[in-house]
C-alpha positions in Angstrom: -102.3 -1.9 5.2 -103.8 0.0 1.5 -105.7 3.1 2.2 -108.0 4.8 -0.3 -105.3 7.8 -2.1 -107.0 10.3 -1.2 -106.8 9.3 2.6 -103.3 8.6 2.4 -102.3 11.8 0.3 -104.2 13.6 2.9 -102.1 12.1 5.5 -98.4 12.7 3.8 -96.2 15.6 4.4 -97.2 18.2 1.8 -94.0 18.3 -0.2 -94.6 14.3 -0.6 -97.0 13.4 -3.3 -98.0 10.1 -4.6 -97.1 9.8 -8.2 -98.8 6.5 -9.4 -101.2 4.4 -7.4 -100.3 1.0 -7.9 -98.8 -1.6 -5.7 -95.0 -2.8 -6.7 -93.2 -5.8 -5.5 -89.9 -4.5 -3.4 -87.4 -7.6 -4.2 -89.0 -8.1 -8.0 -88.4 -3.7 -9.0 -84.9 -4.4 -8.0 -84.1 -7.9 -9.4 -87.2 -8.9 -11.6 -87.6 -8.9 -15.5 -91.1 -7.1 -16.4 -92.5 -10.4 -17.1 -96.2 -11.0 -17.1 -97.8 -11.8 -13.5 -94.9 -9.7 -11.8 -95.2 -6.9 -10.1 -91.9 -5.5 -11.1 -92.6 -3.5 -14.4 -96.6 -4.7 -14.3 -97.4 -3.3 -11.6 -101.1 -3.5 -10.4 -104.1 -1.1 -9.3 -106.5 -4.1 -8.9 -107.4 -3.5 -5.9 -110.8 -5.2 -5.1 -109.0 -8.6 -5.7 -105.5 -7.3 -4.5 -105.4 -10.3 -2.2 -105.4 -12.8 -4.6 -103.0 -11.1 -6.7 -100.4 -10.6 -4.1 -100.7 -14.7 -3.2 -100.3 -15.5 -6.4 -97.1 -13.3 -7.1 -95.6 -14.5 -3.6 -96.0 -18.2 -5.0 -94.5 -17.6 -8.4 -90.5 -18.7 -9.2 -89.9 -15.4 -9.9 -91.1 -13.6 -6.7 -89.0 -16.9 -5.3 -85.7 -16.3 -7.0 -86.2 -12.1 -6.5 -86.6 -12.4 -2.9 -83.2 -15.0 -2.7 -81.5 -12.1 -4.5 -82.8 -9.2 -2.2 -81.3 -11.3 1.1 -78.4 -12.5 -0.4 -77.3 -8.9 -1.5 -78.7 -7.8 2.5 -75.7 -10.1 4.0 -73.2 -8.9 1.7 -73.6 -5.5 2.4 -73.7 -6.3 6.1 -70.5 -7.9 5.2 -69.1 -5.2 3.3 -68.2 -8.1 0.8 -70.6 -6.7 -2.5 -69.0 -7.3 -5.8 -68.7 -3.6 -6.5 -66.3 -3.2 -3.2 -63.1 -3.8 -4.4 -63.7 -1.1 -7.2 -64.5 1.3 -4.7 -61.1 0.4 -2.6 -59.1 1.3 -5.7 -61.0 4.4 -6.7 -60.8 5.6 -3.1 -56.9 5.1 -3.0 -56.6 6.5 -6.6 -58.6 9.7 -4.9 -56.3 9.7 -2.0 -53.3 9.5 -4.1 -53.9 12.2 -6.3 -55.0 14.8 -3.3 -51.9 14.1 -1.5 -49.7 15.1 -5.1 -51.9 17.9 -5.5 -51.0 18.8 -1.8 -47.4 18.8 -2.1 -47.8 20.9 -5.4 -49.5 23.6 -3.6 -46.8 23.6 -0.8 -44.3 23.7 -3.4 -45.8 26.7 -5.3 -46.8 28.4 -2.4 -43.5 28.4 -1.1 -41.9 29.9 -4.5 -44.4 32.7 -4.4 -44.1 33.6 -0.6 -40.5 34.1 -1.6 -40.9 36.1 -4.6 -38.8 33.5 -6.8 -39.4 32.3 -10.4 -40.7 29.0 -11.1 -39.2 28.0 -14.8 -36.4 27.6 -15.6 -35.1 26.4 -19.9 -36.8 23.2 -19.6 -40.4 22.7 -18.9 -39.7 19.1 -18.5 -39.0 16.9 -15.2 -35.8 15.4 -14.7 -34.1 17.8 -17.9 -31.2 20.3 -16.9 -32.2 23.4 -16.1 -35.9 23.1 -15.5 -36.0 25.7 -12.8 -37.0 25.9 -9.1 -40.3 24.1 -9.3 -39.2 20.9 -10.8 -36.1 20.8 -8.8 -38.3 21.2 -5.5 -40.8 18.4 -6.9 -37.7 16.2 -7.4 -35.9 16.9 -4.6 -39.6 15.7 -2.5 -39.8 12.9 -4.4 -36.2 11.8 -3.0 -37.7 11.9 0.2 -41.6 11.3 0.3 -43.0 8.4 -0.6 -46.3 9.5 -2.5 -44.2 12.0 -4.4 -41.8 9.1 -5.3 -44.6 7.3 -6.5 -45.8 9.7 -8.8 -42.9 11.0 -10.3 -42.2 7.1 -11.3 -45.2 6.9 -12.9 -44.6 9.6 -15.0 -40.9 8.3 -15.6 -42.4 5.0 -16.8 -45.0 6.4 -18.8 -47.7 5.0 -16.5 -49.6 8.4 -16.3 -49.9 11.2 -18.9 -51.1 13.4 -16.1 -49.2 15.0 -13.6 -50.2 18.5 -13.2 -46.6 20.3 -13.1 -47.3 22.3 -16.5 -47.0 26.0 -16.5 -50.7 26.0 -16.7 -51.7 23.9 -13.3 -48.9 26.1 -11.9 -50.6 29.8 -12.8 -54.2 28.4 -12.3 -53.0 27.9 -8.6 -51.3 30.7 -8.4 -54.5 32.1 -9.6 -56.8 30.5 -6.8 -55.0 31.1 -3.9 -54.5 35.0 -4.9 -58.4 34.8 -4.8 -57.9 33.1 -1.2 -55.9 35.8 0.3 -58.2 38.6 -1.1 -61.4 36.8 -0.4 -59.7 36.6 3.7 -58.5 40.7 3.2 -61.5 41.5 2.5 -62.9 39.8 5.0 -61.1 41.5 7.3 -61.4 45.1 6.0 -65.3 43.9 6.4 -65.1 42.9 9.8 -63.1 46.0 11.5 -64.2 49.7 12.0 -61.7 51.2 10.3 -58.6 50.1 8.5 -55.5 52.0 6.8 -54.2 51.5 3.9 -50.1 51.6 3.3 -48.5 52.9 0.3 -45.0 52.9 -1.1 -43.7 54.7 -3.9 -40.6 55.5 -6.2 -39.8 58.1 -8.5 -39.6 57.9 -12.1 -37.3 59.2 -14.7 -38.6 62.8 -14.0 -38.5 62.4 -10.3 -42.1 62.1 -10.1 -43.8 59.9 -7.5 
């Protein structure tokens, strides 16, 4: 049913506004070419002989081959069987992959800094002698885990250039979950009456505190 816009914008929410008063084909926007006699990209305000337009467009090969389109692509959704699927399989495992490494990263260098101990060792490089205790741990996973497996023979093979064990992915983390654990302190200190604060010192040279 076409109302008169004013009667209709009268009628919609406020924050909903009609931005062009013309009359579009659904199934011809989506698939259509803006061809002449379509109501894809020529749309129409004709509206004392709206009727006749719309038979006509509902007759043409166009509106025909549109409207085959539009239900075809509603089964395949239902389906789950659209072209675009398979894509979005493989980006969604590449996703999952990559957030389980990063995972087992963040163990590993949140287990070295619970414990005080130094990442690096000589070698900044996996699989070299003498690369330190965070590269030992990451091999020493991928012995036993199958995602880390995975990734550490990629980057044996020279499958992936990225692998986020640097010195740099290392600090930024470090970095982020110091902001964490002060973000939850102060939290805390927020939440509570009244806290104390515990100090310890040590004398310098001149036996100074």
């Amino acid at each position: 049913l076409l109302k008169p816009l004013n009667i209709l914008n009268s009628e919609l929410p406020k924050k909903i506004k009609i931005s062009k008063d013309h009359v579009f084909c659904f199934c011809c926007k989506l698939f259509g070419l803006s061809v002449y006699g379509s109501l894809s990209g020529n749309d129409t305000n004709y509206w004392s002989h709206l009727g006749t337009k719309l038979i006509e467009h509902e007759r043409s090969l166009t509106h025909f081959r549109c409207t085959e389109k539009w239900f075809d692509l509603k089964i395949r959704i239902q389906q789950m069987s659209t072209i675009d699927k398979t894509n979005l399989e493989i980006i969604e495992k590449e996703k999952t992959h990559w957030r389980n490494v990063l995972k087992r990263i963040i163990a590993t260098i949140h287990y070295l800094a619970k414990h005080n101990d130094a990442f690096r060792g000589a070698s900044d490089v996996i699989f070299t002698k003498n690369n330190g205790k965070f590269l030992g741990l990451i091999e020493m996973i991928g012995k036993f885990n199958s995602v880390m497996g995975e990734h550490l023979n990629k980057i044996k093979n020279h499958d992936t250039h990225v692998h986020y064990l640097g010195h740099d992915i290392q600090e930024n983390l470090i970095k982020l979950m110091a902001v964490a654990i002060k973000t939850k302190i102060i939290h805390l200190i927020k939440s509570v009456k009244y806290y104390t604060i515990i100090m310890d010192t040590t004398p310098d040279i001149s036996r100074q505190e």
